[in-house]
N, C-alpha and C positions, 0 to 999 in steps of 0.2 A: 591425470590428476586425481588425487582422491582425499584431499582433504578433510573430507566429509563421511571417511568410508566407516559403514555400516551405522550411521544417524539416521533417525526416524523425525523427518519432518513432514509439518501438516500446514496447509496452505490452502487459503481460502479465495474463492476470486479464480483460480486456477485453470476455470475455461477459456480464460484469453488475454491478450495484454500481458499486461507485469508477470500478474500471478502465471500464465503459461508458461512463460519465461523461465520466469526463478524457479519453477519445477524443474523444469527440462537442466538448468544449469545445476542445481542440487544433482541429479541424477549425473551429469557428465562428471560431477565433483567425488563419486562416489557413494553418495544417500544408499540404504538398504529401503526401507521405502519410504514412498512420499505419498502421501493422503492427499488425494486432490479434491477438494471442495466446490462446490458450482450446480448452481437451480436448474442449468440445462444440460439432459445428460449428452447430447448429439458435441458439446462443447469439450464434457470430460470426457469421452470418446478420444477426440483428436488429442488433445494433451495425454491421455495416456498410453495413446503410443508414441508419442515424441519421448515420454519418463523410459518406456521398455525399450528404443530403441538405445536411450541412453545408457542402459543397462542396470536400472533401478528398477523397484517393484511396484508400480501404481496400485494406491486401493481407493477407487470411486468411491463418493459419498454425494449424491445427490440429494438437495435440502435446499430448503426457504431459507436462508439466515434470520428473516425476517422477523420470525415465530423463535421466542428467547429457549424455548424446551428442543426446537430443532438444534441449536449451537451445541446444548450443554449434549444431545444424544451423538450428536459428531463428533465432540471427544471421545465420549465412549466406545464410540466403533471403532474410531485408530487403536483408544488402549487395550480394545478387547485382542486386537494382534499382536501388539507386543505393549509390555506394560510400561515400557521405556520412551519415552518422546523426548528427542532434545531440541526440535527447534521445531515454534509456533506461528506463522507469520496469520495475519489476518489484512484480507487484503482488499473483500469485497465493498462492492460498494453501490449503494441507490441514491437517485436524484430526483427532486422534482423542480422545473424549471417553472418557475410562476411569481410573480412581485408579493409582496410581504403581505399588501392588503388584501390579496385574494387568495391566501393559504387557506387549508380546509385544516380541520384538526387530526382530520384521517392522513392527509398530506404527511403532515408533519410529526406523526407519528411512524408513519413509514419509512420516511428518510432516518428517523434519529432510530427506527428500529432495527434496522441493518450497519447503520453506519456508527452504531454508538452501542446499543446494548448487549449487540450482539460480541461487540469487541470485545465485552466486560465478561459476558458468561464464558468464551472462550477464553480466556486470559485466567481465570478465575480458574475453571476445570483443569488445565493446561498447568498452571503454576502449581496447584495439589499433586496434582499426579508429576512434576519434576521435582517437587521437593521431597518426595518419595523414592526418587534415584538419583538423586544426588545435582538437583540442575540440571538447566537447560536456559534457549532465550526464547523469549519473546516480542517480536517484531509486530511495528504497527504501519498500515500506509494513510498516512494524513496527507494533506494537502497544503500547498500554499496559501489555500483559502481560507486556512486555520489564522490568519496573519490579521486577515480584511476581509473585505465582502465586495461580492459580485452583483450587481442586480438581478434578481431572480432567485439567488440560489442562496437562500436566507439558511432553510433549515439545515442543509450540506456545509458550511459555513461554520456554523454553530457544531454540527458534531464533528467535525473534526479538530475543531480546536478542544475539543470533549477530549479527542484520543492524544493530543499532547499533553496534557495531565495528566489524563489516565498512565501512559507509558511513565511519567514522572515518579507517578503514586508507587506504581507497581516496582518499579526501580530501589527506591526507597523501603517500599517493606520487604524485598522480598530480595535482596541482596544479601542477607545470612544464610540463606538456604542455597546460591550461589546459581539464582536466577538473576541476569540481565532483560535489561529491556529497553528498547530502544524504537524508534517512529523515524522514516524519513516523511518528506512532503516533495512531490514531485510538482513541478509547474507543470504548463500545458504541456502535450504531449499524445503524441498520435499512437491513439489503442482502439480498441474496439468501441470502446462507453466514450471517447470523441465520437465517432461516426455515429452510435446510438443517440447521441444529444445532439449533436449538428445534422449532419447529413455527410455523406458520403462523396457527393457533388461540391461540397462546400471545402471538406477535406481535402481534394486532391486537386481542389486550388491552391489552398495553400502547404501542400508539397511542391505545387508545382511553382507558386511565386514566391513562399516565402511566408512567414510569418512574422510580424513587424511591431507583436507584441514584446518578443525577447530581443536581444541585442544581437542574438547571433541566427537572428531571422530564419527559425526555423522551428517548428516541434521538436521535444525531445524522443528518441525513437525509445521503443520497449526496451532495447539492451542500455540507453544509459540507465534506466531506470534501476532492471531487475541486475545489475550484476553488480547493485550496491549493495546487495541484501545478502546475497550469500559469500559472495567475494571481497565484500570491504568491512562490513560490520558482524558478523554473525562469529568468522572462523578465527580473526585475530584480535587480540588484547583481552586481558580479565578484566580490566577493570575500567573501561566502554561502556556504559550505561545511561541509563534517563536521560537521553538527548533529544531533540528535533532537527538532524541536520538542516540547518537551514542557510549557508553563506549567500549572499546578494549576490546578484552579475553587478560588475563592475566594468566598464568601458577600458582594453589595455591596450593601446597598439593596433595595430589590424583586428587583433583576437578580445577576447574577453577571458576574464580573472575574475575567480571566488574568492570572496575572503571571510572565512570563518569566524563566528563568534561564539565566546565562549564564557563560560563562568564555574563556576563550584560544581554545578547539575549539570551543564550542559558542555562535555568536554569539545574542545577545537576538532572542527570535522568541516567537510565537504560538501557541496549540496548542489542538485541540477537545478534550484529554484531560481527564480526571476523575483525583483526587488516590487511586492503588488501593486506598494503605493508609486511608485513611478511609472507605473503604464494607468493610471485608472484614465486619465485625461487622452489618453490614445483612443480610446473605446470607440469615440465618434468616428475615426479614420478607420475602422473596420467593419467591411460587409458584413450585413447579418450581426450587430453587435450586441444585441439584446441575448444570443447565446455563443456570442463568443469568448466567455470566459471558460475553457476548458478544464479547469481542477478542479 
């Protein structure tokens, strides 16, 4: 397959999870190189030879997202190899798990500075330099969480429904230049940053029984995630843009059925998400519930 052959995409989050994923699948697609982004390099190690086995070019960029001057120099470094970039995704993400009355202001500055500012300077540097070759997209990974709120995870919460706007905004202005931009939101889903917030022991119970927050009693695994991003939204349709996949699980039969909402901005699409407000009353019936809200 090579749908993708010779695009320069850049991809944040990329040591593990989605983001490893949707590298490695970019690469099988084709990609000439992918910019792999991530604070640990021992992580973009591994994903960069999963990108060269695929027969793409990895260029490591180890950096804080955190710190808004590290984003805008990550662009730089992808533009400084080639000055073309057609596809942006931004995917990292931090958390703090703590109740609302006990947030610190440092807390919540760090959560909204990874998972929110950092979106903006990359989006921003990202969009100039495609409107300078004629387009490209720009992808966002929100969360369900963007819908409602978890206990604990106030500030995560808040910026990601930040990045459903934001992708809107961006959508809107910068559609004559013949940038797209779009955000999914994944529901729970077994990656790395589950095991980082839960534990590891907690996780591989519930691979092992079942997850009884979605309907289809399971985690979503990396590949439903990442093979939304370069295989469903990025390489087909022009005119695909400022959406939030988000359709609800719906109970069908044995199985289970999305059904898409849509309007003027938010064209009819797909989504791995779970309906939030219908599990919050679940919460009790799951061990460990005070961090089992996984998005």
């Amino acid at each position: 397959m090579s749908r993708f052959a010779g695009k320069n995409v850049f991809i944040t989050g990329a040591g593990s999870g989605f983001g490893q994923r949707t590298a490695e699948l970019f690469a099988l697609e084709g990609a000439k190189h992918v910019y792999l982004v991530d604070r640990l390099q021992e992580r973009l190690d591994v994903t960069a030879e999963r990108v060269t086995a695929a027969g793409a070019t990895p260029v490591n960029i180890c950096t804080d997202l955190g710190v808004m001057s590290n984003a805008s120099d990550a662009i730089a470094q992808a533009l400084s190899v080639d000055p073309k970039l057609d596809v942006m995704i931004s995917n990292a993400a931090a958390w703090a798990n703590e109740d609302f009355l006990d947030m610190t202001d440092e807390s919540w500055r760090h959560v909204l500075s990874v998972n929110l500012d950092a979106y903006f300077v990359l989006a921003n540097r990202a969009a100039n330099a495609m409107k300078e070759t004629g387009g490209g997209v720009i992808m966002f990974t929100s969360s369900i969480a963007s819908l409602g709120h978890g206990r604990g995870f106030t500030s995560y919460a808040v910026a990601k429904a930040g990045l459903v706007s934001l992708s809107k905004a961006i959508a809107v202005e910068c559609a004559p230049f013949g940038i797209r931009s779009n955000c999914v939101s994944p529901g729970p889903a077994d990656t790395q940053q589950s095991v980082d917030l839960t534990s590891e022991e907690l996780m591989s119970k519930w691979r092992a029984e079942g997850f009884p927050l979605v309907p289809l009693n399971r985690l979503a695994s990396v590949d439903d995630i990442a093979h939304r991003l370069p295989l469903s939204r990025v390489g087909r349709g022009e005119i695909r843009d400022g959406y939030q996949p988000r359709g609800r699980w719906r109970p069908h039969g044995a199985g289970v059925r999305t059904y898409p909402t849509s309007d003027l901005v938010e064209p009819s699409c797909w989504s791995q998400s779970v309906d939030k407000w219908s599990i919050e009353s679940q919460f009790a019936s799951i061990d460990n519930a005070k961090t089992s809200p996984l998005w």
